[in-house]
VMD Tcl script that draws the C-alpha trace (Angstrom):
set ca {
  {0.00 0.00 0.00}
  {2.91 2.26 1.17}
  {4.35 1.74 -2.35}
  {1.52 2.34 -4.50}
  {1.06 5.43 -2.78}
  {4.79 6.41 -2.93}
  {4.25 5.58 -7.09}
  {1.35 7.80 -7.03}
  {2.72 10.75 -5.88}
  {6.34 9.88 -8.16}
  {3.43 10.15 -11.29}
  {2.29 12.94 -9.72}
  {5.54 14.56 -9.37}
  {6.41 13.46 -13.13}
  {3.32 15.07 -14.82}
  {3.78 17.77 -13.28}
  {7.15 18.15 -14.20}
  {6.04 17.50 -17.75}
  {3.87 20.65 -17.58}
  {5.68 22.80 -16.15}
  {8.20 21.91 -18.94}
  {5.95 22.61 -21.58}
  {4.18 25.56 -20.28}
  {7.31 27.28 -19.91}
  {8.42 25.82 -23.58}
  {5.32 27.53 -25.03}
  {5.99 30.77 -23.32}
  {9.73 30.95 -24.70}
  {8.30 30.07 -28.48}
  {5.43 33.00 -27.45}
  {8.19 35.46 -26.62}
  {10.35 34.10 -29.24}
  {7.54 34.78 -31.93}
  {6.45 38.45 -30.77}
  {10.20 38.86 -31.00}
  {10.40 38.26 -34.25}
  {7.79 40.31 -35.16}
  {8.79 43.39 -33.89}
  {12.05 42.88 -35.76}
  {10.10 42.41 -38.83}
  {7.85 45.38 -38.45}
  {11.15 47.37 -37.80}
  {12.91 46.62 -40.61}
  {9.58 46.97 -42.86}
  {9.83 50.59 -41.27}
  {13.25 50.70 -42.31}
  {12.76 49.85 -45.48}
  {9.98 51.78 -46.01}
  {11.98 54.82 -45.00}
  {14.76 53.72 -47.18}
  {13.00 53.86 -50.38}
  {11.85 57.40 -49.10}
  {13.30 60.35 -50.99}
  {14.72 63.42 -48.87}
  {11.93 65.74 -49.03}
  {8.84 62.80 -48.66}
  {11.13 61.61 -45.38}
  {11.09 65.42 -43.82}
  {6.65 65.17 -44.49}
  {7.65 62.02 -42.09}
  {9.70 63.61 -39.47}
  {7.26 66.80 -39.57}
  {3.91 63.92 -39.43}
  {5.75 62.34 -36.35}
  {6.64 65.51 -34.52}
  {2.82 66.84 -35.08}
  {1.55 63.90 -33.34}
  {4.20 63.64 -30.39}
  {3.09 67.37 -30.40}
  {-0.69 66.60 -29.69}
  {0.26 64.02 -27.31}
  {2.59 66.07 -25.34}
  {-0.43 68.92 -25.13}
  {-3.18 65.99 -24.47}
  {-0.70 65.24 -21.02}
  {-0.18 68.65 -20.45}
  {-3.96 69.76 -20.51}
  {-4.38 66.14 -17.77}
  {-1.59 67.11 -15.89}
  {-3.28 71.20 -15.20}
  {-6.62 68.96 -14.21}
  {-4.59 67.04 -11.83}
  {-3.35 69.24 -9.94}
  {-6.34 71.55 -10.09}
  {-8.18 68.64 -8.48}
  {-5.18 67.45 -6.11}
  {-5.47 71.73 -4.98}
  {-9.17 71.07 -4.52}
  {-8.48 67.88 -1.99}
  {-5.80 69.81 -0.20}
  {-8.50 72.61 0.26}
  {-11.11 69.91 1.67}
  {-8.62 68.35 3.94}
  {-7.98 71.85 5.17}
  {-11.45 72.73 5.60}
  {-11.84 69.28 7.42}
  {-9.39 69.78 9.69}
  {-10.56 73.15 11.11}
  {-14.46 71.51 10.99}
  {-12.69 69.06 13.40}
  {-10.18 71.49 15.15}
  {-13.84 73.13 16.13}
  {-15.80 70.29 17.03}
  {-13.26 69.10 19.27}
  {-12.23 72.14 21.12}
  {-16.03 72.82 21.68}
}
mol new
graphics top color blue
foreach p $ca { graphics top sphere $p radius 0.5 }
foreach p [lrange $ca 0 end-1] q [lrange $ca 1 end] { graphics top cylinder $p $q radius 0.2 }
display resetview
């Protein structure tokens, strides 16, 4: 009995093992494959920009800098509501603290 038990959990141990094994081979072929496709895309980019001439890859440069430009005005505009609204908490904690600075030296 002791040994059938001691087998058991050996299987156990074993299958396990086993998927473990391939879980973690699956992952390295995921990682491996979204790997490779970022190295295509980049070198499509690449070659896209290649074939460019000068002036078409400046219309690029200026496209790219136009939309890092909205972007960077998008998290400017959320950063002034931020703090307006961290300003706004700092005022209500104030205003709860003297509400309770009253109450408790009444």
């Amino acid at each position: 009995m002791f040994e059938k038990a001691k087998n058991k959990i050996k299987d156990v141990k074993e299958e396990y093992k086993k998927k473990k094994e391939e879980f973690e081979r699956i992952e390295k072929e995921k990682k491996e494959e979204e790997e490779r496709k970022e190295r295509e895309r980049i070198q499509e980019e690449k070659d896209a920009l290649i074939a460019l001439s000068e002036k078409e890859l400046i219309v690029e440069a200026i496209m790219a800098l136009r939309g890092y430009n909205t972007r960077l005005k998008t998290v400017e505009e959320q950063e002034e509501d931020l703090e307006d609204r961290v300003d706004t908490l700092k005022r209500d904690v104030d205003s709860l603290k003297s509400d309770v600075a009253t109450i408790v030296y009444k």
